[in-house]
C-alpha positions in Angstrom: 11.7 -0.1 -1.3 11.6 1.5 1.6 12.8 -0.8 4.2 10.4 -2.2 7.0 8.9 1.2 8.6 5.8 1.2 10.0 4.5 4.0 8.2 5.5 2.4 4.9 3.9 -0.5 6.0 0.3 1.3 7.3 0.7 3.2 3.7 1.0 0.3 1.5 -2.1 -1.3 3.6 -4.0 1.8 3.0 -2.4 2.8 -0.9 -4.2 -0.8 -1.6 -7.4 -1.0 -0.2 -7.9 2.4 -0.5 -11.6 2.2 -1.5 -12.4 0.8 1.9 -12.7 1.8 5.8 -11.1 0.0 8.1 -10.8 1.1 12.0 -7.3 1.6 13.3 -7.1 -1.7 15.3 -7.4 -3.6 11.4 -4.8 -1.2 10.1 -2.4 -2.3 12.6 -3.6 -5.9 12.2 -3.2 -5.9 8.3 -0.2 -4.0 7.8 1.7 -5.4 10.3 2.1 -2.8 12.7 1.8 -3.0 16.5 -1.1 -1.0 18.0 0.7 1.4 19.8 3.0 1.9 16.8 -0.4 3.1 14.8 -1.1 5.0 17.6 2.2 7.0 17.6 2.6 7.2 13.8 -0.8 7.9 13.4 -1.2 12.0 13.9 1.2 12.8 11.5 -1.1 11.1 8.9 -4.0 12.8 9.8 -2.3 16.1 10.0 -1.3 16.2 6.9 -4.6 14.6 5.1 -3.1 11.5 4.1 -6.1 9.7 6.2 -9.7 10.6 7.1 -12.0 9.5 9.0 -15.1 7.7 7.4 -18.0 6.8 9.7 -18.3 5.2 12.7 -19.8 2.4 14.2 -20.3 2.2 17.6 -17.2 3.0 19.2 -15.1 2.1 16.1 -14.1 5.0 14.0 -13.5 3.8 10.6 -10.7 5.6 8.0 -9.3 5.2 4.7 -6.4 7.0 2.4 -7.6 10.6 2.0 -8.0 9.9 -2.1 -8.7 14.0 -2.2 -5.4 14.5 -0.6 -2.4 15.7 -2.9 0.0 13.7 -0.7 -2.2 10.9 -1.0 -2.3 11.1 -4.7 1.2 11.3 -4.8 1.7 8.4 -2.8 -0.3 6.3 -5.0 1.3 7.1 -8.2 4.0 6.4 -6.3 2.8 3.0 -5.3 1.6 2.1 -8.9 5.3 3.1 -10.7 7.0 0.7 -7.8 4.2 -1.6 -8.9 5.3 -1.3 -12.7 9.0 -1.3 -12.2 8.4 -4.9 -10.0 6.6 -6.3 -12.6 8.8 -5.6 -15.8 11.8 -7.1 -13.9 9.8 -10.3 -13.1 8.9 -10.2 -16.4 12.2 -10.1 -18.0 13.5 -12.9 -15.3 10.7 -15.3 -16.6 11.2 -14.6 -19.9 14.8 -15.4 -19.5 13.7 -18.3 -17.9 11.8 -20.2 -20.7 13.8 -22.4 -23.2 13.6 -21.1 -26.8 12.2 -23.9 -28.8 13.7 -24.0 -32.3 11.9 -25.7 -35.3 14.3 -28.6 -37.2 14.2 -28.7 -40.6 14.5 -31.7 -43.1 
């Protein structure tokens, strides 16, 4: 729906898997996003509590979808509605699809 940004893309990843931590190197990795892209669109999600950071392990700082944060929670409504809207018009195309088997009778 909303083209190919890279913050769309780093908050579908994170919208999804939201009940895990992941450090920013597997964000970029899973949603597609270049590491320095993360890097640069990365403050912006932090400043306005979208993510937060976890634990850490090692070096590794590990972060999820702030679940707490209003933004957040908007964004995963939002997430879920595209979610429903995508799969009633799959629906209807596959129903639309199937022959409609009529019985003969003698």
């Amino acid at each position: 729906m909303f083209g190919d940004s890279s913050v769309a893309r780093v908050l579908d990843f994170l919208t999804l898997y939201r009940h895990f931590d992941y450090s920013k190197t597997e964000i970029a990795k899973n949603s597609g996003v270049g590491w320095r892209t993360l890097f640069r669109i990365w403050p912006p999600l932090e400043k306005y509590g979208i993510v937060k950071m976890t634990r850490q392990i090692g070096r590794a700082k590990m972060h999820h979808l702030n679940i707490d944060s209003p933004v957040a929670k908007a964004l995963t409504k939002l997430a879920l509605e595209i979610a429903s809207v995508g799969a009633r018009e799959t629906t209807k195309k596959e129903l639309a699809k199937e022959p409609v088997e009529v019985e003969a009778k003698a």
